[in-house]
C-alpha positions in Angstrom: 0.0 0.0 0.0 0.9 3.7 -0.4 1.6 5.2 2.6 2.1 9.1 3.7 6.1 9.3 4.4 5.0 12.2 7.0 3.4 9.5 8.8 6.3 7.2 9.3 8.4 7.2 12.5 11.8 7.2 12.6 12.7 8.6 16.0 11.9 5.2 17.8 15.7 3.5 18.0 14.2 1.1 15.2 17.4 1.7 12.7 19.9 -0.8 13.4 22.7 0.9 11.2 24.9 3.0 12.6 24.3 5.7 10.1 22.4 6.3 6.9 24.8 6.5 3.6 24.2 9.8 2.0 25.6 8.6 -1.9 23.3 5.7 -1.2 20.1 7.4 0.0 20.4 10.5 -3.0 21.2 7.4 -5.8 18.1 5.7 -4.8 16.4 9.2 -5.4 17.6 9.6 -8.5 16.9 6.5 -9.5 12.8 6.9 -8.2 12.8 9.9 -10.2 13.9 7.8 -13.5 11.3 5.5 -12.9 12.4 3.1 -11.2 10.5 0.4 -8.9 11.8 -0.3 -5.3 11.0 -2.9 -2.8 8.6 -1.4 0.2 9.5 -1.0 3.2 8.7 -2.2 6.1 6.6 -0.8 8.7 4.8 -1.9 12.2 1.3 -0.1 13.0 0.7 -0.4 17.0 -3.0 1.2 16.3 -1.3 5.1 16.5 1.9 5.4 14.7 3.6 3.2 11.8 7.7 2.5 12.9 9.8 2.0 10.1 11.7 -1.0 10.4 13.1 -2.0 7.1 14.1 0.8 4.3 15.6 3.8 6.0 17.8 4.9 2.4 14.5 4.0 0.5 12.2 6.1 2.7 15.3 9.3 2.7 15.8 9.0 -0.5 12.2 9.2 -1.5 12.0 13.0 0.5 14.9 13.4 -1.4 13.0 13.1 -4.7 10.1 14.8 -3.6 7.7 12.4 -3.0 5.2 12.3 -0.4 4.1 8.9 -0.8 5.5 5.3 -0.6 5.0 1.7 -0.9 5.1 -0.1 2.2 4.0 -3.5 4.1 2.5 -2.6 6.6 2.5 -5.0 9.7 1.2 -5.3 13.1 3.1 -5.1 15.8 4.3 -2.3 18.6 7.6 -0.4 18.2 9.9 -3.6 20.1 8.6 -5.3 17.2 9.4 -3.0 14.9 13.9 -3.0 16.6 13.6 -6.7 17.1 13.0 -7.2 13.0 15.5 -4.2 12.4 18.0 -6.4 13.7 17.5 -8.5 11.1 17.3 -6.5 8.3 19.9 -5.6 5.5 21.6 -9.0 5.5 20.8 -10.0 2.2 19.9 -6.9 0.5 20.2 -3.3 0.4 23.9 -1.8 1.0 25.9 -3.7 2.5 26.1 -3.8 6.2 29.5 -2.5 7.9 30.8 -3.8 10.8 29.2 -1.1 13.3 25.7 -1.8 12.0 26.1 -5.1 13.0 27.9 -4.6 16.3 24.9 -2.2 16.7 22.5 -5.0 15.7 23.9 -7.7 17.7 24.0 -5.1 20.8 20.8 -4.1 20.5 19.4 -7.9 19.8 21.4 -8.7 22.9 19.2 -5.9 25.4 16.1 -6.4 23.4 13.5 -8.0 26.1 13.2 -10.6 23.6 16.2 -11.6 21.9 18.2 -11.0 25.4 17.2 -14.3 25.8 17.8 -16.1 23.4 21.3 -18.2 23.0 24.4 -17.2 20.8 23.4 -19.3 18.0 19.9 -17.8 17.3 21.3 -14.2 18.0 24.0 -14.5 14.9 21.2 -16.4 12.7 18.4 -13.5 13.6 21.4 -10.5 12.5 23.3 -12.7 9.7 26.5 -13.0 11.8 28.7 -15.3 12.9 28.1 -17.2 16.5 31.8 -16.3 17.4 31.0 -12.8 16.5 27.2 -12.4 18.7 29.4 -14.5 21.7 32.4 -12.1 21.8 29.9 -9.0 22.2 27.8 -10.5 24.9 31.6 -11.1 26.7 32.4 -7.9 26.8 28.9 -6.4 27.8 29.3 -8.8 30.9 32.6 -7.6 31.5 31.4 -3.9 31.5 28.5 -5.2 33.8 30.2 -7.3 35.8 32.8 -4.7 37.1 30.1 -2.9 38.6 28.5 -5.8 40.3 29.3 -6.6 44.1 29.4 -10.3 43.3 31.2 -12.3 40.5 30.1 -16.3 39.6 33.1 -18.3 38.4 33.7 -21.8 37.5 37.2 -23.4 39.7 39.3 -25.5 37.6 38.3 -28.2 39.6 34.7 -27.8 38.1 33.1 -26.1 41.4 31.1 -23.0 40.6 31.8 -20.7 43.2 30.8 -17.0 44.1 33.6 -14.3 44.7 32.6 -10.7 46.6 34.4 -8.0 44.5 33.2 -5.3 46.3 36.3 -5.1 48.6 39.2 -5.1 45.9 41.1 -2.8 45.5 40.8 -1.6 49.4 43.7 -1.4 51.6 43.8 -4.3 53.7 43.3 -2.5 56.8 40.3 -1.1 55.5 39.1 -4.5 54.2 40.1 -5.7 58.1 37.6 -2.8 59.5 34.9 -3.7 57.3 35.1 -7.9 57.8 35.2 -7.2 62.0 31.9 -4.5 61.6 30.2 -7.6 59.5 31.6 -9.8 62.4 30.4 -7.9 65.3 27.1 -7.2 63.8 26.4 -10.9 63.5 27.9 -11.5 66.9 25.5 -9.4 68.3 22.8 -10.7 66.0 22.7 -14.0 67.2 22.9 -13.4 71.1 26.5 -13.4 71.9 28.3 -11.5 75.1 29.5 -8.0 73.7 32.4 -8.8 76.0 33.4 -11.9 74.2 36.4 -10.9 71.9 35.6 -10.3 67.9 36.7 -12.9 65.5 39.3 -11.1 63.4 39.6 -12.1 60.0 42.8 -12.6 58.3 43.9 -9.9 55.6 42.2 -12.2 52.9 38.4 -11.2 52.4 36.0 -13.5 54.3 34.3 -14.6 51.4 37.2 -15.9 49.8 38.1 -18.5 53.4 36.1 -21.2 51.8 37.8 -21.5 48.5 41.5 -23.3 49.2 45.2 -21.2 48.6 45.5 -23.4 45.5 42.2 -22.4 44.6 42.8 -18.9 44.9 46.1 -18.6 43.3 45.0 -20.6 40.0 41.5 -19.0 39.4 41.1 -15.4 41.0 44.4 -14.2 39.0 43.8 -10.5 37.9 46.6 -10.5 35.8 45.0 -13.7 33.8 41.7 -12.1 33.7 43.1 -9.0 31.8 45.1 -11.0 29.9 41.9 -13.0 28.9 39.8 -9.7 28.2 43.0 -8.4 25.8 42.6 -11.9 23.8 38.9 -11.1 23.5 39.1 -8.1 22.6 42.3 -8.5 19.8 40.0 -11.4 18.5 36.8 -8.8 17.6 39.0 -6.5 16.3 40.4 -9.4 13.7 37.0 -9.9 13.1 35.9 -6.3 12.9 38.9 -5.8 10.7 38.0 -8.9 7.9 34.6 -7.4 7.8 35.3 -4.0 7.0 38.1 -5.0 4.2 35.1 -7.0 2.6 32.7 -3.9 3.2 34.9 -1.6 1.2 35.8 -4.4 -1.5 32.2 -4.4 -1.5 31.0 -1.0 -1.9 34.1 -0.9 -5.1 32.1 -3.6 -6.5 28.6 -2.1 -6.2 30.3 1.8 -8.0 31.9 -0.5 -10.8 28.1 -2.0 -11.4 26.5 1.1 -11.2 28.9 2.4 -13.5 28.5 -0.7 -16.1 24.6 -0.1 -15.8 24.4 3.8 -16.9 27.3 2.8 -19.5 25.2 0.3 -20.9 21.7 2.4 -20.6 23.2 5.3 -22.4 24.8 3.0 -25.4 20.9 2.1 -25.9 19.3 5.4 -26.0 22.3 6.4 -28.5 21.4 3.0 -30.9 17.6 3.8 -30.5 18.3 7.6 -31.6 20.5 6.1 -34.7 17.3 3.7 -35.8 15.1 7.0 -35.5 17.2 9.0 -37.5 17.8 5.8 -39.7 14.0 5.9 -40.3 13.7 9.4 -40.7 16.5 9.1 -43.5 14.3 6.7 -45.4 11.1 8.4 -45.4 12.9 11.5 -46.6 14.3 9.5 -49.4 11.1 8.1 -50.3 9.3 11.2 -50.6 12.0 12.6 -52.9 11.3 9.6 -55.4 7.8 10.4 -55.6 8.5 13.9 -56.1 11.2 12.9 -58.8 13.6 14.1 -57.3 16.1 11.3 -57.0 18.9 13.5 -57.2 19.5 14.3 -53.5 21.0 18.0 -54.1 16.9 18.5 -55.4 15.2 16.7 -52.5 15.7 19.5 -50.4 14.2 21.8 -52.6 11.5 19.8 -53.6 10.6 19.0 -49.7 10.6 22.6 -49.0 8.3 23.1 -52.5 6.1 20.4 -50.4 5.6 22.0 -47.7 5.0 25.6 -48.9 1.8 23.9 -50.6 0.6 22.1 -47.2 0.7 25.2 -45.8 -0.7 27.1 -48.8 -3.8 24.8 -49.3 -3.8 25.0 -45.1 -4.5 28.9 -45.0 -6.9 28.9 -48.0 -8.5 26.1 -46.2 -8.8 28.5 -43.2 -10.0 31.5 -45.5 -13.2 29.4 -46.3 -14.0 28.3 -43.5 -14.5 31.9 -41.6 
């Protein structure tokens, strides 16, 4: 259906590229003022407003071109519905995706209320990445998040899952000794105990740690190893991010050169079709010469001229009897 492009919203975080391509957006104008047919695009109606989802260039470069009016599907669904399908979109069509839209995607997919809960696997299938791609995002979300959480979940290399309090590193140890003997006299107190019985001071290692073993500690709460793993993370997305964008460029080389080919081509037709019209035109001048008897062609001027003086004669005397 057509559908007003002042009543399509774009405002509602339902673009999942990180920016719009200006060549792109003003070729496809061009190209809608030529003539040409384009896909619709796609749009979710919650009962008040329609949110774009699907063909941000198509819808800009139809403003672009003046139009006030587009094709689009039109589907139900509220605005979440509208960012959860943008995530999909672009994979196999339309320009080419770079590697922020689909670190965009893949973030957004990943604190959709939807999608956040789906695995790795159904993430990268949804976006049209790869599963080592979707899994090295989520790590280093968690990583942001889990640097500002008071407890940290780990797995010991013994296979134990164990919980680690992080909200005492980094203190001095004296001030991680205050804090351990307030806990312990509050629970002393708690639970009925003499306030002249002697506190229970912990040692300079955090009390939550006293139930993993030394070995324990010393093998899987490393800091140094857990930067060290966050580096390799983070040097493999940026091999990835760098693959992708070296195709993304070869890419976007490929799509100019086609472009290119295409308005070479076009115009090489409208120069043969004007060639067969003057061809044509050729001809039927020649033909009328003949008849005049004028095959000589330095007299088929003069005899067309002769021609037409009489048209127009007979025309105007035509025009005299008639009033």
């Amino acid at each position: 259906m057509l559908l007003s492009l002042n009543l399509i919203r774009t405002d509602g975080d339902t673009q999942s590229r990180e920016q719009l391509v200006e060549e792109t957006y003003l070729e496809y104008a061009d190209a809608m003022v030529a003539g040409e047919v384009f896909p619709p695009v796609v749009v979710f109606h919650d009962g008040v407003d329609f949110w774009l989802a699907d063909g941000f260039h198509r819808a800009r470069g139809a403003d672009h071109a003046g139009l006030t009016e587009i094709e689009a599907d039109v589907r139900p669904g509220s605005k979440a519905d509208a960012q959860l399908f943008s995530f999909g979109a672009n994979n196999a069509h339309g320009l080419r995706r770079s590697n922020a839209d689909k670190r965009r995607a893949v973030t957004g997919a990943l604190k959709h209320p939807v999608s956040s809960k789906w695995s790795d696997n159904q993430i990268a299938k949804h976006c049209g990445v790869s599963q080592p791609f979707v899994s090295g995002i989520r790590g280093s979300l968690q990583t942001v998040i889990s640097e500002n959480a008071a407890e940290r979940t780990y797995t010991t290399r013994h296979g134990t899952v164990a919980v680690m309090k992080t909200a005492g590193i980094g203190k001095t140890p004296v001030a991680q000794e205050a804090a351990a003997a307030e806990d312990a006299g509050a629970m002393s107190t708690a639970s009925g105990e003499a306030a002249s019985s002697p506190p229970n001071i912990p040692s300079s290692r955090p009390s939550s740690l006293d139930a993993m073993g030394d070995e324990d500690f010393a093998a899987d709460v490393d800091p140094l190893q857990e930067v060290e793993s966050v580096q390799r993370q983070l040097r493999d997305i940026q091999a990835i991010v760098q693959a992708d964008d070296k195709m993304a460029e070869a890419d976007k080389w490929r799509r100019l050169h086609q472009v290119a080919e295409e308005r070479q081509s076009k115009l090489l037709g409208d120069l043969s079709r004007a060639n067969g019209k003057l061809f044509i035109t050729s001809e039927a001048l020649k033909k009328i010469a003949r008849a005049l008897g004028r095959e000589d062609p330095r007299g088929q001027q003069g005899a067309i001229n002769n021609l037409v003086a009489t048209v127009q004669r007979i025309a105007r005397e035509a025009r005299k009897e008639a009033a």
